[in-house]
TORPA-4810 file (N, C-alpha, C, O; in nm, 3 decimals):
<nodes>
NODE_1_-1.472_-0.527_-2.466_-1.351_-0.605_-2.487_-1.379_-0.750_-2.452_-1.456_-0.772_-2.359_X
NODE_2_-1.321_-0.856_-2.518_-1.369_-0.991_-2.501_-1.245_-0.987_-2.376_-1.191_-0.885_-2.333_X
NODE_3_-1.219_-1.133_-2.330_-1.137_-1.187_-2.229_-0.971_-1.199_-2.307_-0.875_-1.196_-2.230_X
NODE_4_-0.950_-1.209_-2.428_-0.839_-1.205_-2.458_-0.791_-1.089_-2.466_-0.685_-1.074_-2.406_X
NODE_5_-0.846_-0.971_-2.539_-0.819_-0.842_-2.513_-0.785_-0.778_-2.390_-0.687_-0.705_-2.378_X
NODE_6_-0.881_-0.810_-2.281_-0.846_-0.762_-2.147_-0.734_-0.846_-2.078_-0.689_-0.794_-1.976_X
NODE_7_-0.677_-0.973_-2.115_-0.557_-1.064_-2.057_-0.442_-0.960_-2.147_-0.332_-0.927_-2.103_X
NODE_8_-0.480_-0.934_-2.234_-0.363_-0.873_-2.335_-0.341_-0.744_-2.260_-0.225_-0.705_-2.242_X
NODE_9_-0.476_-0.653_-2.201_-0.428_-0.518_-2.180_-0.391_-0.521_-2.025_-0.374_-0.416_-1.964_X
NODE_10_-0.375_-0.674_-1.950_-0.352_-0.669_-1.826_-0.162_-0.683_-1.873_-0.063_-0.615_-1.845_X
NODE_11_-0.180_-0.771_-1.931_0.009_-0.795_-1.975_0.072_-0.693_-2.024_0.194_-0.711_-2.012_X
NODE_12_0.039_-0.566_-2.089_0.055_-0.446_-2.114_0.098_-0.345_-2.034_0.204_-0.282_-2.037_X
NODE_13_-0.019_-0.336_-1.944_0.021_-0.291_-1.806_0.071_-0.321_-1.713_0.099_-0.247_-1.619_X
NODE_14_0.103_-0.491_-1.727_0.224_-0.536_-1.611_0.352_-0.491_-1.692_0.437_-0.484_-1.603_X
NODE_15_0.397_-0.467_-1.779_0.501_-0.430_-1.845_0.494_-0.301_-1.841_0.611_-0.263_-1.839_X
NODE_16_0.440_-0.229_-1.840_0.442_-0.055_-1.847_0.494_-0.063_-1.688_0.585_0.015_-1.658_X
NODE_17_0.440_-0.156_-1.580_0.452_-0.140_-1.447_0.573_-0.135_-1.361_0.609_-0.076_-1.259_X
NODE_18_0.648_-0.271_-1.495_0.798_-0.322_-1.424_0.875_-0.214_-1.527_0.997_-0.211_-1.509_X
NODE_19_0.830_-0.133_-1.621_0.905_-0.001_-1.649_0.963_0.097_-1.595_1.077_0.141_-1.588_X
NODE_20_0.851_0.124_-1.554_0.807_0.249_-1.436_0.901_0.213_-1.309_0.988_0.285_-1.260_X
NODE_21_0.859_0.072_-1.263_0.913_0.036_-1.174_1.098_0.090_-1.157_1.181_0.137_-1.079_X
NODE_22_1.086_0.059_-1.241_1.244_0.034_-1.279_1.324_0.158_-1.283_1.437_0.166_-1.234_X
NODE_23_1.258_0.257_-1.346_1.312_0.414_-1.416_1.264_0.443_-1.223_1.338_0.524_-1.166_X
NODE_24_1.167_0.389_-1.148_1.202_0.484_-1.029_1.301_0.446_-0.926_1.336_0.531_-0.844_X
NODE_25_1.356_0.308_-0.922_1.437_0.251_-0.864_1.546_0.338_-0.869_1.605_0.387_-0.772_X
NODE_26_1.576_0.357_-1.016_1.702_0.436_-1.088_1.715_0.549_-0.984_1.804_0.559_-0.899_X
NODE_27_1.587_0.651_-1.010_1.613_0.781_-0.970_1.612_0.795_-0.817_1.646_0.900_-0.762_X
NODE_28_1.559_0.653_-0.729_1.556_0.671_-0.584_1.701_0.662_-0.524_1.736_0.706_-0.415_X
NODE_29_1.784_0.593_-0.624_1.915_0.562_-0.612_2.004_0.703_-0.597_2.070_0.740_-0.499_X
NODE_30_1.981_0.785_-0.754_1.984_0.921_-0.704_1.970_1.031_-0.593_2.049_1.113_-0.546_X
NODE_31_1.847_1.000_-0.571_1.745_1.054_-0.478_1.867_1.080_-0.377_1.922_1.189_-0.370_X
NODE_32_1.893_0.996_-0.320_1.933_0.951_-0.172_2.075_1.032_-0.183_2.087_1.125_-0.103_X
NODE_33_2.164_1.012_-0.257_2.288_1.103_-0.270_2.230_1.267_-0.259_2.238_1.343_-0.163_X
NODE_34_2.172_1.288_-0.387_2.094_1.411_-0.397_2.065_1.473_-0.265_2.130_1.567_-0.219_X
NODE_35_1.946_1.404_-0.193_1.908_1.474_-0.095_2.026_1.484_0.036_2.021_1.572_0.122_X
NODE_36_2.106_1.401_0.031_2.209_1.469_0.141_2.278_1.588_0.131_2.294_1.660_0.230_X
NODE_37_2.329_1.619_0.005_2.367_1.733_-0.022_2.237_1.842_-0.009_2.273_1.956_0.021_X
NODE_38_2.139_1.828_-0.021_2.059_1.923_0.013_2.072_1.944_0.115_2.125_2.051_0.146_X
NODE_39_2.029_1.848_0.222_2.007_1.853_0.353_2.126_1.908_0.449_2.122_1.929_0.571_X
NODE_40_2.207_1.921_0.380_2.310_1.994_0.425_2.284_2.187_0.456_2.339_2.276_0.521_X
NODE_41_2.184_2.175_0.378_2.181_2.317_0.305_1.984_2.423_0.401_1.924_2.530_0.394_X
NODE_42_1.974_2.276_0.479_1.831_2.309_0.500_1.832_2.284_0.658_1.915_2.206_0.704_X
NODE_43_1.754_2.340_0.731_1.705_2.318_0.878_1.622_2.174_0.914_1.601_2.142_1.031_X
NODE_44_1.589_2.113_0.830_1.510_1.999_0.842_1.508_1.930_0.753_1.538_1.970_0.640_X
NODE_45_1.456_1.758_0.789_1.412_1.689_0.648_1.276_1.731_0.605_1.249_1.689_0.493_X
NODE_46_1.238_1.758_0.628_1.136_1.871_0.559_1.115_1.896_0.468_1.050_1.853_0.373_X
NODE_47_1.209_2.021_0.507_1.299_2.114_0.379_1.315_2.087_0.269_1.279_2.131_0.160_X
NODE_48_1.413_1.954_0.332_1.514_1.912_0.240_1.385_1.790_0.160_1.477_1.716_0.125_X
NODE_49_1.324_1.754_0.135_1.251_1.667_0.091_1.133_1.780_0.006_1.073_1.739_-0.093_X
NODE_50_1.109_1.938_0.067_1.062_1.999_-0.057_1.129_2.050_-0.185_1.086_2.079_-0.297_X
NODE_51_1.299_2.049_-0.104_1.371_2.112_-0.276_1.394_2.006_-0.311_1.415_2.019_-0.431_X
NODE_52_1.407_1.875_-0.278_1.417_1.780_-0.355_1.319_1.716_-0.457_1.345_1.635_-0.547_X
NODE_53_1.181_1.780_-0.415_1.070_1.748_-0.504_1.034_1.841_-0.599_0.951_1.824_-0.688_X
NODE_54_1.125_1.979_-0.569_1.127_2.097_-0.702_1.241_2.019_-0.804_1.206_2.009_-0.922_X
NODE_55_1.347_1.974_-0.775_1.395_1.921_-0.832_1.359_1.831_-1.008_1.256_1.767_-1.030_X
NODE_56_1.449_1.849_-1.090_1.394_1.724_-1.197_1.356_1.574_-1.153_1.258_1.512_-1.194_X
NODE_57_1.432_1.537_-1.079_1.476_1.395_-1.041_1.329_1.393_-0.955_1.239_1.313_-0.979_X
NODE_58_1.324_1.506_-0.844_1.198_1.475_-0.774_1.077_1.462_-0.861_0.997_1.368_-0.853_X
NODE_59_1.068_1.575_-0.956_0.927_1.532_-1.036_0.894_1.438_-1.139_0.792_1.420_-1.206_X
NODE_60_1.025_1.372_-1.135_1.005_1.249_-1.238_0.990_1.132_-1.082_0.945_1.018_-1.094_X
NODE_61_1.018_1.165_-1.003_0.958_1.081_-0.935_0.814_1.099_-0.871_0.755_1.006_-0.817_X
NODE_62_0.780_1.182_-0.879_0.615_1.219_-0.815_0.558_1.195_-0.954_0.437_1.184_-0.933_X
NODE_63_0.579_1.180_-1.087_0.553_1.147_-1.196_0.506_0.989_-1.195_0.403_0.924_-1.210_X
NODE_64_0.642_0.968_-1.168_0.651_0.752_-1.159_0.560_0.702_-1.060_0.497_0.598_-1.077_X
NODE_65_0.551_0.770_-0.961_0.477_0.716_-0.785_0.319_0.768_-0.867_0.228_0.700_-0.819_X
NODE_66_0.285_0.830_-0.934_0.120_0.824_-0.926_0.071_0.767_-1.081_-0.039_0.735_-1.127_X
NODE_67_0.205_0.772_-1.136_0.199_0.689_-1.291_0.142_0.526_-1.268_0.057_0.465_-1.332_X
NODE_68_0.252_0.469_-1.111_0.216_0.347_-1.016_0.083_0.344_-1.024_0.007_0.274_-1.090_X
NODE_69_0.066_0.427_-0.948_-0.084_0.402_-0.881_-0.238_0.393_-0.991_-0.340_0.329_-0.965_X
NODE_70_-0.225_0.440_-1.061_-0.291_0.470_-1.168_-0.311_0.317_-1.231_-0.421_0.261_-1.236_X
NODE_71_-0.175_0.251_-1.281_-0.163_0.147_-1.354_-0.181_0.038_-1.242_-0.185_-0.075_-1.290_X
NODE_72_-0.195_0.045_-1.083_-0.254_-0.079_-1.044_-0.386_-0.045_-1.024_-0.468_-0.137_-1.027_X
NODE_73_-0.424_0.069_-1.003_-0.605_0.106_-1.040_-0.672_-0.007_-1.206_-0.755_-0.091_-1.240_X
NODE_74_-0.595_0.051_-1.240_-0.603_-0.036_-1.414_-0.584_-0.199_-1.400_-0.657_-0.279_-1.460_X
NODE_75_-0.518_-0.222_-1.346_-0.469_-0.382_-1.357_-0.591_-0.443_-1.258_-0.648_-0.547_-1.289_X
NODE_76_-0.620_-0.380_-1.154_-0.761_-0.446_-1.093_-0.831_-0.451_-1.154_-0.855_-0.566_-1.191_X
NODE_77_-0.951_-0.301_-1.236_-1.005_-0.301_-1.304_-0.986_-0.447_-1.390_-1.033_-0.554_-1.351_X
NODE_78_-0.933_-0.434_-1.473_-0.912_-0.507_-1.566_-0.975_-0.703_-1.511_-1.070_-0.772_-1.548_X
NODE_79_-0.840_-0.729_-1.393_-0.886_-0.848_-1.312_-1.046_-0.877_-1.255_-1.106_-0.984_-1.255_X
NODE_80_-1.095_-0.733_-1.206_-1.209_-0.733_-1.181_-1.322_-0.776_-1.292_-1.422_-0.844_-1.273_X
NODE_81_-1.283_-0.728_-1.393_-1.393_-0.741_-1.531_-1.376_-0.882_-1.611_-1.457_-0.934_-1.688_X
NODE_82_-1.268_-0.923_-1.577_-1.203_-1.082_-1.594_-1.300_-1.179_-1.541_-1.359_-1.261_-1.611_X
NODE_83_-1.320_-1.162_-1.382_-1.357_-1.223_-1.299_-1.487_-1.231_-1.352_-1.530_-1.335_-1.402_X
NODE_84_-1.555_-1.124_-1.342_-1.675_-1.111_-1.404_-1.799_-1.156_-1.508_-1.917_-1.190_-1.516_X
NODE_85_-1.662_-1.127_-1.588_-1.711_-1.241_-1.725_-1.720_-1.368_-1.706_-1.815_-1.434_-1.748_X
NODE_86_-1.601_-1.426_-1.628_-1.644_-1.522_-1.617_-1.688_-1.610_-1.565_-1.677_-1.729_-1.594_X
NODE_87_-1.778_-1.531_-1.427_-1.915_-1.566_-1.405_-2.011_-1.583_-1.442_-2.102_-1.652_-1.398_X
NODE_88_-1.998_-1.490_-1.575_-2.134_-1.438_-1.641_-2.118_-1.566_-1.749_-2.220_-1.627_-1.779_X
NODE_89_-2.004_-1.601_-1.800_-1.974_-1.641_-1.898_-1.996_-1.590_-2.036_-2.067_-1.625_-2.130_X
NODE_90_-1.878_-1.455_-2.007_-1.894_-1.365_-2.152_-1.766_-1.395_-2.214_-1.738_-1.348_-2.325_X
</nodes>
């Protein structure tokens, strides 16, 4: 990939990022109502933080949290190979 391609697939992934971002904000908002009513229902936060992760809401959030992580693995990469080049001057 030249340097414009990789600026392009860094801007890509900052936008996939503030997506993600966003759809988990949503569901943490959820989250938090959600899990009280659980926790009502359980001996511990514990508990209550494993049926909340059987949950839909929970696995679209254990979805989003490593979807994260993944896409700032990528966005270094990317910065890293940036940098690179243009040391090398590629």
């Amino acid at each position: 990939m030249d340097p414009h391609q990789l600026s392009e697939k860094g801007l890509a992934l900052a936008a996939e990022y503030r997506r993600a971002t966003e759809e988990l904000a949503g569901l943490k908002k959820a989250h938090g109502v959600r899990w009280l009513e659980i926790r009502k229902n359980t001996k511990t936060d514990k508990e209550a933080d494993m049926h909340m992760s059987a949950t839909p809401v929970g696995q679209r959030e254990i979805e989003l949290m490593y979807l994260l992580k993944g896409i700032e693995k990528e966005i270094g990469a990317v910065k890293s190979h940036l940098r690179v080049m243009d040391v090398f001057g590629n």
